[in-house]
PATILO-451561 format. One record per residue (C-alpha): residue in three letters; residue number from 1; x, y, z. Coordinates in Angstrom, 3 decimals. Each point is the difference from the previous one (the first is absolute). Example, Ala and Ser with C-alpha at 12.3 -4.5 7.8 and 13.67 -1.06 7.14 Angstrom:
+---------+-----+----------+----------+----------+
: residuo : num :     east :    north :       up :
+---------+-----+----------+----------+----------+
:     Ala :   1 :   12.300 :   -4.500 :    7.800 :
:     Ser :   2 :    1.370 :    3.440 :   -0.660 :
+---------+-----+----------+----------+----------+
***
This chain:
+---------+-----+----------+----------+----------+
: residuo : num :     east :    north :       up :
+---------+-----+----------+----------+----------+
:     Unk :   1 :  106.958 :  177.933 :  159.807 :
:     Unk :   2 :    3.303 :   -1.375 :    0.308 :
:     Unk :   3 :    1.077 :   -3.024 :   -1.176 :
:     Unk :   4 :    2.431 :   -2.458 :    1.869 :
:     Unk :   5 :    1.559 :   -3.039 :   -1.570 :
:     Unk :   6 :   -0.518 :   -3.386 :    2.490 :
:     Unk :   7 :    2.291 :   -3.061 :   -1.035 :
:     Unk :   8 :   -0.929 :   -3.664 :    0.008 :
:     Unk :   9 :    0.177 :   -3.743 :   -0.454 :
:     Unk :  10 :   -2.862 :   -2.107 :   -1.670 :
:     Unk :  11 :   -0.856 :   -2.676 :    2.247 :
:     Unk :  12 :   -0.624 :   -3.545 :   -0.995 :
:     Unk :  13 :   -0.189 :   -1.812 :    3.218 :
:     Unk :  14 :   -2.949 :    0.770 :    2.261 :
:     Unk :  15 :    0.220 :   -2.427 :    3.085 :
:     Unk :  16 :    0.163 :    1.008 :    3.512 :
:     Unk :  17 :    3.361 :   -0.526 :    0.280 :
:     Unk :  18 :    1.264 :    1.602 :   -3.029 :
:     Unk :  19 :   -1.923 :    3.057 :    1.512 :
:     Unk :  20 :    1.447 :   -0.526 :    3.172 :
:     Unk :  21 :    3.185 :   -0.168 :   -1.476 :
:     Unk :  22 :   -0.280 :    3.358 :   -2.298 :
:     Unk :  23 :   -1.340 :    2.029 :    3.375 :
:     Unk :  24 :    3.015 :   -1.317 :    1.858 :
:     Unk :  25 :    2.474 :    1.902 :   -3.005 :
:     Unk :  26 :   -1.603 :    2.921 :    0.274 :
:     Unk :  27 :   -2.265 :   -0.856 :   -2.911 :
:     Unk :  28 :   -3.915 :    1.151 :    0.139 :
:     Unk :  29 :   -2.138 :   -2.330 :   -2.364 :
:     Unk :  30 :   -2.579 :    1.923 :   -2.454 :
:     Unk :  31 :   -2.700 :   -0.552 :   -2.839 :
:     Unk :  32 :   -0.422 :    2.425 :   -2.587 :
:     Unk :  33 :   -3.674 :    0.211 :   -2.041 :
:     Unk :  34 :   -2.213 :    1.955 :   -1.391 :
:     Unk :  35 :   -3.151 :   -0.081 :   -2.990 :
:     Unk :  36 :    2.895 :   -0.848 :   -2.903 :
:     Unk :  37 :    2.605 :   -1.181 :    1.614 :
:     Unk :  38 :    0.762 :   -3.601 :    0.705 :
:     Unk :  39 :    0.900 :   -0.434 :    3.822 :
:     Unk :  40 :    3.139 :   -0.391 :    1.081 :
:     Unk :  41 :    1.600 :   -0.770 :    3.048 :
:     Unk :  42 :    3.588 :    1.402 :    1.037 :
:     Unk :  43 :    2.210 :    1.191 :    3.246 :
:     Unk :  44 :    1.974 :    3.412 :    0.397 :
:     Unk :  45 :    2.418 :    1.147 :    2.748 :
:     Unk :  46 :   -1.642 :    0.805 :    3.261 :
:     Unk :  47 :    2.167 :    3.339 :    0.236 :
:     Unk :  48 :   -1.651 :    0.762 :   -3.633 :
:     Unk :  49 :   -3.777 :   -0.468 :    0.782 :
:     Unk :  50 :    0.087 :    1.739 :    3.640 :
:     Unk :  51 :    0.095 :    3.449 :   -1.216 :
:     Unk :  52 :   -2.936 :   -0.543 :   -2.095 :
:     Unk :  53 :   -1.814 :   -1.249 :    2.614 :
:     Unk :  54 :    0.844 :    1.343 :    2.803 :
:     Unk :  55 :   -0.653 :    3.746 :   -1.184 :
:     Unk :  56 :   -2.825 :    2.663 :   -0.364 :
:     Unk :  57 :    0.253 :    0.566 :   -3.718 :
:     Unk :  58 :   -1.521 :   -2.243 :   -2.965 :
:     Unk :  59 :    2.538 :   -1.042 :   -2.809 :
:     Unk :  60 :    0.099 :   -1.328 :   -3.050 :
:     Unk :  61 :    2.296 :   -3.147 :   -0.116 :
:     Unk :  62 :    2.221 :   -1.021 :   -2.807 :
:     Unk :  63 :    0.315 :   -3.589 :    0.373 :
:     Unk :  64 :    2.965 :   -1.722 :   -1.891 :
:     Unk :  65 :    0.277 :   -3.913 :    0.461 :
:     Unk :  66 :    2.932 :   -1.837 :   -0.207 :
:     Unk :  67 :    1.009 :    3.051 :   -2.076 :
:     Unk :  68 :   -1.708 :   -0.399 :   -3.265 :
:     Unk :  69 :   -3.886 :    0.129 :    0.697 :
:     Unk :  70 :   -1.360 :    3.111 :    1.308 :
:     Unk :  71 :   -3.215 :    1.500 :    1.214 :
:     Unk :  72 :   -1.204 :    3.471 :    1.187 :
:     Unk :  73 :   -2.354 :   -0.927 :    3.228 :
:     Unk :  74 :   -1.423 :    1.059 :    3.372 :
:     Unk :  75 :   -0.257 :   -1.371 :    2.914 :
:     Unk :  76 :   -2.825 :   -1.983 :    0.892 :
:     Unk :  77 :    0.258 :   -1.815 :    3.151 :
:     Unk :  78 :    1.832 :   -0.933 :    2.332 :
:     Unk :  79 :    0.167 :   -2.820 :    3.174 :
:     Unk :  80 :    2.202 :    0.520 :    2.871 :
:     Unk :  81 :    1.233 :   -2.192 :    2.885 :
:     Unk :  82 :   -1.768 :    0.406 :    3.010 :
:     Unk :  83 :    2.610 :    0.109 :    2.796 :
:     Unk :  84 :    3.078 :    1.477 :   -2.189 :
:     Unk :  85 :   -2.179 :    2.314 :   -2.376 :
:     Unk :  86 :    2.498 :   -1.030 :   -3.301 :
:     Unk :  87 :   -1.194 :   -0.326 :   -3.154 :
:     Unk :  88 :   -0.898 :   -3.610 :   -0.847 :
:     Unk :  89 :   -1.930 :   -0.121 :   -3.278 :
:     Unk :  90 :   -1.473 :    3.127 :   -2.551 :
:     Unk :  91 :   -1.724 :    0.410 :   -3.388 :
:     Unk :  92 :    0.205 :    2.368 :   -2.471 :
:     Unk :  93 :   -2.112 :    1.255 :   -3.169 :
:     Unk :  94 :    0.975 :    0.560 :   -2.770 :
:     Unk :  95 :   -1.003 :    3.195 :   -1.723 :
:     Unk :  96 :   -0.887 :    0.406 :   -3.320 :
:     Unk :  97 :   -0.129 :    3.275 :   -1.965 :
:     Unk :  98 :   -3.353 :    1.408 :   -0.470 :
:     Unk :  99 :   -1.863 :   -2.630 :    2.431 :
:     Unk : 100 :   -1.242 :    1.106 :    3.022 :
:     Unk : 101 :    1.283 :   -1.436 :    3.307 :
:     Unk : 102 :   -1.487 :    0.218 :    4.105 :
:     Unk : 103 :    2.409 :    0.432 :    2.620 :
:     Unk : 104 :    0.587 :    1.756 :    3.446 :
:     Unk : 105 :    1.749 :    3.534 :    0.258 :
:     Unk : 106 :    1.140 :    1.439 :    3.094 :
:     Unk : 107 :   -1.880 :    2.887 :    0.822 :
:     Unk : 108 :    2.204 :    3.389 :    1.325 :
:     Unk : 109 :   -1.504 :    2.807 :    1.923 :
:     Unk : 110 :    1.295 :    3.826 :   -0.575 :
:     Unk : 111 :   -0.422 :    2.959 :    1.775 :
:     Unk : 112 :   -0.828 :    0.813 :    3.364 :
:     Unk : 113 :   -3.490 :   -0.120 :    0.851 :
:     Unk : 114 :   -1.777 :    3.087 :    1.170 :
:     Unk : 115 :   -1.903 :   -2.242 :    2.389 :
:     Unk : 116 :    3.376 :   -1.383 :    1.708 :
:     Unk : 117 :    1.164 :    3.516 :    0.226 :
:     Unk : 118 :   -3.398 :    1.031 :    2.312 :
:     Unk : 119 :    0.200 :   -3.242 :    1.653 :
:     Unk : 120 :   -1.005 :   -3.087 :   -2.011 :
:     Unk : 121 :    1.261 :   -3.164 :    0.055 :
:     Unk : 122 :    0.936 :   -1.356 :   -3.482 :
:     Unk : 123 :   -1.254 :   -3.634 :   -0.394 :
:     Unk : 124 :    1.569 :   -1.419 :   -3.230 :
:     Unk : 125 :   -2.481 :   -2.977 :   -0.563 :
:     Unk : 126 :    0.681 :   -1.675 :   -4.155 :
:     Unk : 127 :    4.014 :   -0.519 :   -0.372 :
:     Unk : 128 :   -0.180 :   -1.007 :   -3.561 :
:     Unk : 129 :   -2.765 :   -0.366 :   -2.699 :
:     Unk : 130 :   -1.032 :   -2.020 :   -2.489 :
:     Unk : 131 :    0.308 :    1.271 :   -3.315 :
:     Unk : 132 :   -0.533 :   -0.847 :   -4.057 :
:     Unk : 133 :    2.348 :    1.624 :   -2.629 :
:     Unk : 134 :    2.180 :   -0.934 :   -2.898 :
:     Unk : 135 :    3.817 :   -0.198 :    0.844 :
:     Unk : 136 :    0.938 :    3.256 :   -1.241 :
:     Unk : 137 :   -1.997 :    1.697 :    2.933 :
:     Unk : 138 :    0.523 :   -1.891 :    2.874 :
:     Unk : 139 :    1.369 :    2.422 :    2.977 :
:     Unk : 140 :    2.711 :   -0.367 :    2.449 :
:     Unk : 141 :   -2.548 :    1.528 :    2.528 :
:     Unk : 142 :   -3.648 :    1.571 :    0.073 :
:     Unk : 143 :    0.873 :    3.314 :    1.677 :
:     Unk : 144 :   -3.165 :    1.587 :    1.772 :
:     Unk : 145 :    0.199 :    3.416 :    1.338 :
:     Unk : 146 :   -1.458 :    0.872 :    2.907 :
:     Unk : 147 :    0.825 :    3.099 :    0.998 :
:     Unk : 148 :   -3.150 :    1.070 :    0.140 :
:     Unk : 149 :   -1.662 :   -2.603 :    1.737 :
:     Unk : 150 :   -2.040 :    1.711 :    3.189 :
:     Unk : 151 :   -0.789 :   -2.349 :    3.211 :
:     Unk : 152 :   -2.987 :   -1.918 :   -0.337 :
:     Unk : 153 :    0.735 :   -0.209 :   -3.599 :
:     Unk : 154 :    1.220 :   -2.850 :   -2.105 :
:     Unk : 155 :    1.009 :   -1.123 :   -3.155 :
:     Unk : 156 :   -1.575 :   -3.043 :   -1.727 :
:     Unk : 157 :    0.819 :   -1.903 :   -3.097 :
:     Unk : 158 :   -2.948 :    1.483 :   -2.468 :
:     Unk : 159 :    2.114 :    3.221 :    1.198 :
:     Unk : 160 :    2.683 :   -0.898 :   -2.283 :
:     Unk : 161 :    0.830 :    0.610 :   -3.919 :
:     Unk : 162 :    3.428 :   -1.362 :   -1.444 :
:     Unk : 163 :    0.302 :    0.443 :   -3.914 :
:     Unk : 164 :    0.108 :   -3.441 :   -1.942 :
:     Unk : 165 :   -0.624 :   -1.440 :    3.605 :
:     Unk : 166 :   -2.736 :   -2.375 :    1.119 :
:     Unk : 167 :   -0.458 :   -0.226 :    3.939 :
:     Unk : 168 :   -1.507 :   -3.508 :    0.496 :
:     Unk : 169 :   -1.136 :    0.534 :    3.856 :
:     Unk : 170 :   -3.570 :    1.084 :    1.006 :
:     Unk : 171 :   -0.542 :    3.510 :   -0.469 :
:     Unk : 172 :   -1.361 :    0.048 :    3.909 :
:     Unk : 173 :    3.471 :   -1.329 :    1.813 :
:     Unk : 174 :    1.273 :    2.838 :    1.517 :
:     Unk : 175 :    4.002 :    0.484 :   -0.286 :
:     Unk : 176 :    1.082 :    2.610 :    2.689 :
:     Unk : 177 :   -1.746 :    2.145 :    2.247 :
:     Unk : 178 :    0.240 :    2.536 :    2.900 :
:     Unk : 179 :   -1.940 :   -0.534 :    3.030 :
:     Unk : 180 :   -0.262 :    1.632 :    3.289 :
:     Unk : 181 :    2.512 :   -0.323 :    2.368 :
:     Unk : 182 :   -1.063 :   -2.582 :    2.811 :
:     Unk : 183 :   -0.670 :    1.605 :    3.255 :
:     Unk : 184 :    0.895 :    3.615 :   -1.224 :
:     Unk : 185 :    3.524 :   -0.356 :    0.025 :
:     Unk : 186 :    1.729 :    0.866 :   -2.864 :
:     Unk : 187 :    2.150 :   -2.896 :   -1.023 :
:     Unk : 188 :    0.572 :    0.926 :   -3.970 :
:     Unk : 189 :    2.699 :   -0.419 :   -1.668 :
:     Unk : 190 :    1.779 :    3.157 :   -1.201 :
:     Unk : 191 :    1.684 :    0.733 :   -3.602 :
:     Unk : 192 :   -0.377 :   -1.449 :   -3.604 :
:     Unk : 193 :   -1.024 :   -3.490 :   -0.307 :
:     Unk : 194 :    1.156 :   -2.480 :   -1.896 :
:     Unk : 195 :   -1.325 :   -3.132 :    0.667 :
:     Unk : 196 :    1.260 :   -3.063 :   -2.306 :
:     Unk : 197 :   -1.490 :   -3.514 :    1.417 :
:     Unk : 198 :    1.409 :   -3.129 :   -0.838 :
:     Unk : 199 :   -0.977 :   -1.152 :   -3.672 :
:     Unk : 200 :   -0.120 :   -4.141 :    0.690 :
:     Unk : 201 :   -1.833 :   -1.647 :    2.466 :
:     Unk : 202 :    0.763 :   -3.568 :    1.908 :
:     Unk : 203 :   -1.622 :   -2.797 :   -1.142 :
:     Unk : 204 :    0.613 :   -3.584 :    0.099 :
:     Unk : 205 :    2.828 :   -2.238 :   -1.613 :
:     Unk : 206 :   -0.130 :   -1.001 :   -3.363 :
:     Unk : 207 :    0.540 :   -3.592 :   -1.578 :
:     Unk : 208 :    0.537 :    0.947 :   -3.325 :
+---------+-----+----------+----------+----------+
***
C-alpha cells in the first residue's frame, strides 16, 4: 500500500474561535490516537488532507508534526459541513507494527458480469467493508471479480477470502448482485466494471 507523507501543526488552543480561525486559513483541525499512543491534537493544509479523503483508495498516512514527531496512521473519521461539504474536523490511528487494526476498504468490482451481458441489471449494494489486519496488509482496494456472476445471482460477504484479511461485516450482507431487468427491458450496462464508491462518509462536526 502506498504511503503518503501529510504535514502538520500541534495544536494547543482548542476554543471555538481558535477553530474558527484555523478553518478560515485553510487549516483542518485533527486528533491523532490509538491503544499506545498518547492523543494528540493538530491541523494540516486543507489542499493536503482532500486527496485522502476525497478518494476511492485506503492509504497509509505518514504524519510529521511540526516536523520532528511522526506517525504512520489511517484514517479514521471524518465530519463534514453540511451545506459546503469541506472538511471540518478528522482523526487518525495510529498503527503499530504487529497489532491488528479495523477499518473500512473500498470495495472494486472487475469483470463484466455474464448476467449484465444476457440482460441483468448490476446492483452494487456494500461500497466498502470493514476489515481487521496488521498494517503490513492493509489494501488500497478489495477487488471482487465478477465476471462470472449469472442474473439472479449474487455475491455475499461469507463469499469472500483475502489472505491475512479479516472481513468484520455479517457473512449474510450481500455486496452486488444481478437482478432481472424491470419490465423486460434490457437496461444493463455494457463493458467491464469498475466500480470504486466513495471511502468516507458525512457525519457531523466535531468539537475536538
Amino acid at each position: 500500500m502506498e504511503i503518503v507523507e501529510l504535514l502538520g501543526n500541534v495544536r494547543n488552543e482548542f476554543t471555538k474561535s481558535a477553530r474558527s480561525t484555523l478553518r478560515k486559513n485553510g487549516r483542518v483541525p485533527g486528533v491523532l490516537y490509538g491503544k499506545q499512543i498518547q492523543p494528540v491534537c493538530f491541523d494540516v493544509a486543507e489542499n493536503t488532507i482532500n486527496p485522502l479523503v476525497f478518494t476511492s483508495e485506503a492509504h497509509i498516512i505518514n504524519l510529521k508534526l511540526d516536523n520532528q514527531f511522526q506517525q504512520e496512521c489511517v484514517i479514521k473519521d471524518v465530519q463534514f459541513d453540511p451545506v459546503t461539504d469541506k472538511i471540518v474536523h478528522f482523526d487518525v490511528v495510529g498503527l503499530v507494527k504487529g497489532e491488528k487494526i479495523e477499518l473500512e476498504v473500498p470495495v472494486l468490482l472487475q469483470g463484466s458480469p455474464v448476467g449484465v451481458r444476457d440482460g441483468g441489471q448490476l446492483q452494487s449494494l456494500l461500497h466498502k467493508l470493514s476489515i481487521s489486519c496488521e498494517p503490513k496488509d492493509i489494501p488500497e482496494t478489495l477487488n471482487i471479480d465478477i465476471a462470472n456472476l449469472k442474473m439472479g445471482s449474487s455475491v455475499h460477504v461469507s463469499d469472500l477470502n483475502f489472505e491475512n484479511i479479516t472481513i468484520l461485516n455479517s457473512p449474510e450482507q450481500v455486496i452486488v448482485t444481478v437482478s432481472a431487468p424491470r419490465g423486460g427491458k434490457d437496461s444493463a450496462e455494457q463493458g467491464d466494471v469498475r466500480t470504486q464508491p466513495e471511502v468516507i462518509s458525512k457525519g457531523k462536526e466535531k468539537d475536538a
